[in-house]
C-alpha positions in Angstrom: 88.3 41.4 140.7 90.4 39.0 138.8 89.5 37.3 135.5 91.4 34.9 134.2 90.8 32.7 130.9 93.1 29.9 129.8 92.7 27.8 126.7 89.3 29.1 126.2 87.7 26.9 122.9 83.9 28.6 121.7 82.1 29.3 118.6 79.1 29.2 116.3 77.2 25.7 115.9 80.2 24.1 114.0 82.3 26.7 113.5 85.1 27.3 115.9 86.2 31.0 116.6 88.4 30.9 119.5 91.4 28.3 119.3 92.5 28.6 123.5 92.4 32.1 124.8 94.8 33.1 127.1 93.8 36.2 129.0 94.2 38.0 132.2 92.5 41.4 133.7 93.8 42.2 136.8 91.7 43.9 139.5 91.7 47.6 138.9 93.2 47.7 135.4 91.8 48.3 131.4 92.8 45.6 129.0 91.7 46.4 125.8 91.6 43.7 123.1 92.4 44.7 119.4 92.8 43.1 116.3 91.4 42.6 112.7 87.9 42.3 111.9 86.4 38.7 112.7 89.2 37.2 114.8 87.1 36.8 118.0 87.5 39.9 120.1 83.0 40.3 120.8 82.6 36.5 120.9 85.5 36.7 123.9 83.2 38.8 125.5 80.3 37.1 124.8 81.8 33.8 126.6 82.8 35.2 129.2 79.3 36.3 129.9 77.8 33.0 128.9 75.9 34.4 126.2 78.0 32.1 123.5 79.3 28.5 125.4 83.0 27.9 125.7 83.2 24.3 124.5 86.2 23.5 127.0 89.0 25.9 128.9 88.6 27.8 132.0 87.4 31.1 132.7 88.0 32.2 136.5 87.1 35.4 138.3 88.5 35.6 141.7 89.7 31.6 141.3 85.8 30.7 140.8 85.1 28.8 137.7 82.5 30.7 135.9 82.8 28.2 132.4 79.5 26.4 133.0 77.5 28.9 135.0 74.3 30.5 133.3 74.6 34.0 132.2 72.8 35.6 135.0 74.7 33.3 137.5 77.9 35.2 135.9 76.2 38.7 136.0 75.7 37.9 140.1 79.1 37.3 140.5 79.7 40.1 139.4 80.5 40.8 136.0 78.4 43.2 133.8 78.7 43.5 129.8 77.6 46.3 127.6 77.0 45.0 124.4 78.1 46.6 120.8 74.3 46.2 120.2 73.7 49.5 122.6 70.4 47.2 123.8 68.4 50.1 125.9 64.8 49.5 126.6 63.4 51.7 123.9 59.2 51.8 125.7 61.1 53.0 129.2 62.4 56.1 130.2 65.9 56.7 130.9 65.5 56.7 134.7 63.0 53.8 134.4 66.1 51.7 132.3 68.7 52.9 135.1 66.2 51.2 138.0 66.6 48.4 136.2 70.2 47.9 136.6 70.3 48.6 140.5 71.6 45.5 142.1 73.2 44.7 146.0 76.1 46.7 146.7 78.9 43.3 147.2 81.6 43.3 149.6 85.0 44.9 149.1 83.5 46.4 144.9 82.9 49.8 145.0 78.7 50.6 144.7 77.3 53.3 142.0 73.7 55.6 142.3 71.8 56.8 139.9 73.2 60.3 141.0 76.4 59.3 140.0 75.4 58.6 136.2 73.9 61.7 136.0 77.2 63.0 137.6 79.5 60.9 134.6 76.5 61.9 132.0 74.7 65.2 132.6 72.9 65.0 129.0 70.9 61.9 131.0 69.9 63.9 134.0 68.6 66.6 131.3 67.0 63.8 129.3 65.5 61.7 132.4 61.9 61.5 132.1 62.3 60.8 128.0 61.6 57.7 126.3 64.9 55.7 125.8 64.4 55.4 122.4 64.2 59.0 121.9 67.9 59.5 122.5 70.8 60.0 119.9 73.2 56.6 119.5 75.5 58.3 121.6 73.4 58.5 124.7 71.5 55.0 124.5 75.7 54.1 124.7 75.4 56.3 127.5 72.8 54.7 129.4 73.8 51.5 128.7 77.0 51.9 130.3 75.5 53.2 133.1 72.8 50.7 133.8 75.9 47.7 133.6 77.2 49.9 136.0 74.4 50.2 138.4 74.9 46.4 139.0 78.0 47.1 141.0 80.2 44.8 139.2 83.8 44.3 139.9 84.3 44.3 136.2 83.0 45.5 133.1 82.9 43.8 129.5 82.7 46.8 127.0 82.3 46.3 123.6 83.2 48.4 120.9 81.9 51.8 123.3 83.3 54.9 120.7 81.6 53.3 117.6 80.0 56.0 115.0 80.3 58.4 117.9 81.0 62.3 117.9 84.5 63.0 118.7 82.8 64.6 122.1 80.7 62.1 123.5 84.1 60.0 122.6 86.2 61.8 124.8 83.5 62.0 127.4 83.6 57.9 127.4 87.0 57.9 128.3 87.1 59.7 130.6 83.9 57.6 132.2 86.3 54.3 131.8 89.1 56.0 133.4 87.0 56.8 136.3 85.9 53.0 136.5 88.9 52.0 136.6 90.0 55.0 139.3 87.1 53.5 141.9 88.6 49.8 141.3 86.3 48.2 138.5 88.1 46.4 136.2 87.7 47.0 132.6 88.2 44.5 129.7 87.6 46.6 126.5 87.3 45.5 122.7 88.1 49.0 120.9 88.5 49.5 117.3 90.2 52.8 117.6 94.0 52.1 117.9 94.6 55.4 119.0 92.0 55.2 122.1 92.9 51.5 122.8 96.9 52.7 123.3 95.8 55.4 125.3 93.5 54.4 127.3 94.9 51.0 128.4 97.3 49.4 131.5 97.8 46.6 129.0 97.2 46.0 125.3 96.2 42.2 124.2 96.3 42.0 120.7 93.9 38.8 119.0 94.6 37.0 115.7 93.2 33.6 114.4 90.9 32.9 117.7 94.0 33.6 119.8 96.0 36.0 121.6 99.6 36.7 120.1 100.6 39.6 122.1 99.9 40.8 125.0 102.1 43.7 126.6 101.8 47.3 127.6 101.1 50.0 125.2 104.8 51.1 124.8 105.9 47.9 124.2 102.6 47.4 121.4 104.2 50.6 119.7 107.4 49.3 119.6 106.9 46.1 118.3 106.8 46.5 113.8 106.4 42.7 113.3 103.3 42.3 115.2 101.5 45.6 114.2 102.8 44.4 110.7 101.4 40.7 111.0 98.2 41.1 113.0 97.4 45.3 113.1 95.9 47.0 109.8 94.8 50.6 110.6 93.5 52.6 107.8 93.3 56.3 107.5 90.9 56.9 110.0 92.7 55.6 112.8 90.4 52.3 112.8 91.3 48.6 113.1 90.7 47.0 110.0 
């Protein structure tokens, strides 16, 4: 799937946030979206999904408006998010929360079991019958991954996935959204690692001031002083700022 935002206007009551996003995610790729604290990267996400209300702009998946569609209308089209939140259903099991997620398999997006969770995620097969809120931060990111997933979407909105996690379970979600993207799901990722979001990305959009002012592959990112100068501040941990 295709998702395509152009001069996308949202915010808070009265307060603006985005100033017209421009922003592409081509079918079968990671963008990963990076910047300073505050300059929009979640509420992107969030209106895409509907969940905050683009004031005006276009946000197209396949060349299908999605601007002024509900937020389950835009989950049935086929774009899932995963919160920074990590919002699991604490009072269910972890199989009980995968059910959940199950959706049709749609034409031409490639379909996910609950087999193949436990296949990405063995610490959930192990942990199956236990309440949700029982697990460690890393695994409720674990099975909330994996229940977007079980929706079958064509993409996936991730937001800030590798967040106070152990340098294991990190490595074990990359290699997850590598995967995704292997099978033909696009990705649109806002990561506060630096070092994950050049790695792990086809192409790196960089936000400042409610917009995007770069957008360009990882190489070119690294190359490019002025703009890791202007917009980038990482600080000893390897962490956007």
């Amino acid at each position: 799937m295709r998702l395509e935002l152009r001069d996308v206007r949202a915010g808070y009551g009265s307060g603006s946030v985005l100033h017209g996003v421009d922003l592409t995610v081509e079918g079968g790729t990671i963008v990963s979206l990076i910047g300073r604290n505050g300059v929009g990267r979640s509420t992107t996400l969030k209106t895409i999904i509907g969940v905050v209300e683009a004031t005006c702009g276009s946000i197209m998946l396949d060349g299908r408006e999605q601007r002024l569609r509900r937020t389950f209308e835009i989950v049935r089209s086929g774009i899932a998010y995963v919160p920074e939140e990590r919002l699991a259903f604490h009072n269910l099991t972890v199989e009980e929360n995968l059910v959940l997620g199950i959706q049709p398999i749609r034409r031409g997006i490639p379909g996910w079991a609950i087999e193949d969770m436990y296949d990405f995620f063995p610490a959930l097969r192990e942990r199956r019958s236990a309440a949700a809120g029982a697990l460690s931060g890393g695994e409720q990111q674990m099975l909330t991954i994996c229940r977007s997933l079980l929706g079958n979407p064509g993409i996936i909105l991730i937001d800030e996935p590798t967040e106070g996690l152990a340098p294991m379970i990190v490595e074990r979600l990359v290699a997850v959204i590598h995967e995704i993207r292997r099978r033909g799901v696009s990705v649109l990722l806002v990561e506060q690692k630096m070092t994950i979001a050049l790695d792990i990305s086809d192409r790196i959009d960089v936000m400042g001031h409610g917009r995007i002012v770069f957008s360009g592959s990882p190489d070119a990112l690294k190359g490019n002083s002025e703009v890791q100068r202007r917009w980038l501040e990482v600080n000893e941990s390897g962490d956007l700022s």
